[in-house]
C-alpha positions as CSV (number, residue, x, y, z in Angstrom):
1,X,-0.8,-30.0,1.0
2,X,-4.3,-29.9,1.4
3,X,-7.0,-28.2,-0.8
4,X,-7.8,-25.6,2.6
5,X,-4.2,-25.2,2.9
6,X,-3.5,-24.0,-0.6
7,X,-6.8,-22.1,-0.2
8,X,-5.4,-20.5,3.2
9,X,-2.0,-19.5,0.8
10,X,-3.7,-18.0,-2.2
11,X,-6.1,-16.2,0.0
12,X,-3.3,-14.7,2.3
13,X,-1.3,-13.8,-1.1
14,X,-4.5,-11.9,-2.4
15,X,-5.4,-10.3,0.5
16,X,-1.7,-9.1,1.4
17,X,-1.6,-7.7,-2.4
18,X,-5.2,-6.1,-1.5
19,X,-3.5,-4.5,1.6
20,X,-0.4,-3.2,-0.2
21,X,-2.6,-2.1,-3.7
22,X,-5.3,-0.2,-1.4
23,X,-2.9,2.0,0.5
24,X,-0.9,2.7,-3.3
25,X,-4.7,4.0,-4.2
26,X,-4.9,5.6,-1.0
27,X,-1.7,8.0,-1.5
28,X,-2.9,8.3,-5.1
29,X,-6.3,9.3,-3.9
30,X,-4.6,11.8,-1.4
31,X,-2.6,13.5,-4.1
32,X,-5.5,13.9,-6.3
33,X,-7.0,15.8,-3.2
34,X,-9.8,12.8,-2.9
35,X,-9.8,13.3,1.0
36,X,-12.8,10.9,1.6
37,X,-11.9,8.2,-1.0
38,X,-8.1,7.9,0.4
39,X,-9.4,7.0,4.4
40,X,-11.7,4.8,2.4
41,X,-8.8,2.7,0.3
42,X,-6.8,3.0,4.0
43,X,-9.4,1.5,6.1
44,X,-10.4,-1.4,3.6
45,X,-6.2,-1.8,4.0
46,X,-6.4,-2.2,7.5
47,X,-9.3,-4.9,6.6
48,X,-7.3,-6.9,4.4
49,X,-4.5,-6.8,6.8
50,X,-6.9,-8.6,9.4
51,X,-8.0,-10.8,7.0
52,X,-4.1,-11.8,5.9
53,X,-3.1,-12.4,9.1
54,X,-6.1,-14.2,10.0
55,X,-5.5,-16.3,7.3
56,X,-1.6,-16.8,7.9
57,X,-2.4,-17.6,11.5
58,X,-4.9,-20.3,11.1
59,X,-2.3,-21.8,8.1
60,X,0.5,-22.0,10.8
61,X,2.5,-19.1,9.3
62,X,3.6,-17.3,12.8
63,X,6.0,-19.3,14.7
64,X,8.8,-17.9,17.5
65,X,10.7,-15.6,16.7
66,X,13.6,-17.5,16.1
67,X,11.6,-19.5,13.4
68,X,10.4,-16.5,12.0
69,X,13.8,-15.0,11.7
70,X,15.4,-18.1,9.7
71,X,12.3,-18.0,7.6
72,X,12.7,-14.4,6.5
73,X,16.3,-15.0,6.2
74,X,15.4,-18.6,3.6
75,X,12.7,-16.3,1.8
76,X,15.0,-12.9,1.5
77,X,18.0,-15.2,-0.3
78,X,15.7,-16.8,-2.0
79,X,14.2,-13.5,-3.7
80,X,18.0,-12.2,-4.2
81,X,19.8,-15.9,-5.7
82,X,16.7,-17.1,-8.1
83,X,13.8,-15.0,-8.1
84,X,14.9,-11.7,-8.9
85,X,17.6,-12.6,-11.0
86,X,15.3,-14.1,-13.8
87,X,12.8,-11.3,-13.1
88,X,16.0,-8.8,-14.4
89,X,17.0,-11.0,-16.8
90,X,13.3,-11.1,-18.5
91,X,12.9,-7.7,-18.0
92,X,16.3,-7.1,-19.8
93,X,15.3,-9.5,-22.5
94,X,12.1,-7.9,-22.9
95,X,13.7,-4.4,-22.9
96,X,11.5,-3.2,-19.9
97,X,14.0,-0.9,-18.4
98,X,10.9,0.3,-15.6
99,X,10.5,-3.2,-14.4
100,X,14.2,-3.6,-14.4
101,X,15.0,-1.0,-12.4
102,X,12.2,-1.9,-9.8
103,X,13.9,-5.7,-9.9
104,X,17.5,-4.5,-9.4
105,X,16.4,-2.2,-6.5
106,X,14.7,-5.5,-4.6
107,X,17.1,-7.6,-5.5
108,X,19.9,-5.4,-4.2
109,X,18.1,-4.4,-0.8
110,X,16.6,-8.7,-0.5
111,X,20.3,-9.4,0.7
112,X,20.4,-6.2,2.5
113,X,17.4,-7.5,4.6
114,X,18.7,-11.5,4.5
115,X,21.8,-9.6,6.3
116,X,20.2,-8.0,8.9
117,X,17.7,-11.0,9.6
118,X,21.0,-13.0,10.0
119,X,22.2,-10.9,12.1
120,X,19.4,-10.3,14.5
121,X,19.1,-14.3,14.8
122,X,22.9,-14.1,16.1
123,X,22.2,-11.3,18.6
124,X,18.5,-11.6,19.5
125,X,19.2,-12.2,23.2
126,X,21.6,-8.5,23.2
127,X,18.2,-6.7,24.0
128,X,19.3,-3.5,21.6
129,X,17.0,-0.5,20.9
130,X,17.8,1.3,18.0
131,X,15.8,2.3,15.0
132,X,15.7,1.7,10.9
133,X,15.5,3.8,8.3
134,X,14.2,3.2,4.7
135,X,14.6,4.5,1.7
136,X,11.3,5.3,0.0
137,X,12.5,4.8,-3.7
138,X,14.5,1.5,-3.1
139,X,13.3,0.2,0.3
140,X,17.1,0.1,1.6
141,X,17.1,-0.7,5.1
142,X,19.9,1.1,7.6
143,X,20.1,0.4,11.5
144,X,20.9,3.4,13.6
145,X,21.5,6.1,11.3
146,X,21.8,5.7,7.4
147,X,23.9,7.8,5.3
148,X,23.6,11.2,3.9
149,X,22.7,9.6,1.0
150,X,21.5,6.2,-0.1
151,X,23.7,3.9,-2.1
152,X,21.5,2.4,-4.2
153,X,19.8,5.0,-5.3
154,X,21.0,8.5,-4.0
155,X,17.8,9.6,-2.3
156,X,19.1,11.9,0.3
157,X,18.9,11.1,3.8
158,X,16.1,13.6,4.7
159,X,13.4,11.6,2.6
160,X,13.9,8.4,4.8
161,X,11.3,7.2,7.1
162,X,12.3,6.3,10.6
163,X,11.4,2.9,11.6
164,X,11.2,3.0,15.9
């Protein structure tokens, strides 16, 4: 891989953590009733997401669909087989029981989403219309309708967000 190449990765990584860090600041900012300082950490979000996609486009990130759907599904079992599995077991070494926690709930919902990337590869020509939900303390992803609670982590279904 070339030296702009690498560049173009580390640059996309940064500025995706940028996006993701800046809109955490933002809800922060929002609690704290810092009005003006919360649109500020959201719009320099929306900058970074430019930036990041920029960045992934010009690297040859975004492919077709199909492409992009087997990728997802190689980088989701990825995260649940090898990375997140050491990431536990450190944490567990390390008697982290926070970070732990935050690795178990990825881990569980990576295979969730390597499912559902499967199966929309399978089915992408059915044309279907139906929303997501997700879980705001795991990230657990349901098509349709989710439960009344989720499995994971017992959130109730009224704290999901509706994915359309």
């Amino acid at each position: 891989m070339s030296k702009t190449q690498d560049n173009l990765k580390e640059a996309f990584a940064g500025e995706s953590q940028a996006n993701r860090k800046y809109l955490a600041f933002a809800a922060a900012a929002d609690k704290e009733g810092f009005a003006q300082a919360a649109r500020l950490f959201r719009a320099a979000a929306e900058a970074e997401t430019v930036h990041a996609l920029n960045h992934l486009r010009v690297m040859g990130g975004i492919k077709s669909t199909k492409e992009n759907l087997q990728e997802a599904i190689n980088g989701e079992t990825h995260e649940f087989t090898s990375m997140y599995p050491e990431m536990i077991t450190a944490a567990e070494a390390e008697g982290n029981k926070d970070a732990k926690k935050s690795f178990n709930y990825a881990n569980t919902v990576e295979k969730i989403h390597a499912g559902l990337y499967d199966k929309m590869l399978k089915s992408l020509d059915k044309k279907e219309n139906f929303p997501y939900w997700i879980c705001p303390v795991c990230g657990n992803t349901f098509e349709n309708e989710g439960p009344d609670a989720c499995p994971i982590c017992f959130t109730k279904k009224a704290m999901f967000k509706k994915i359309e």
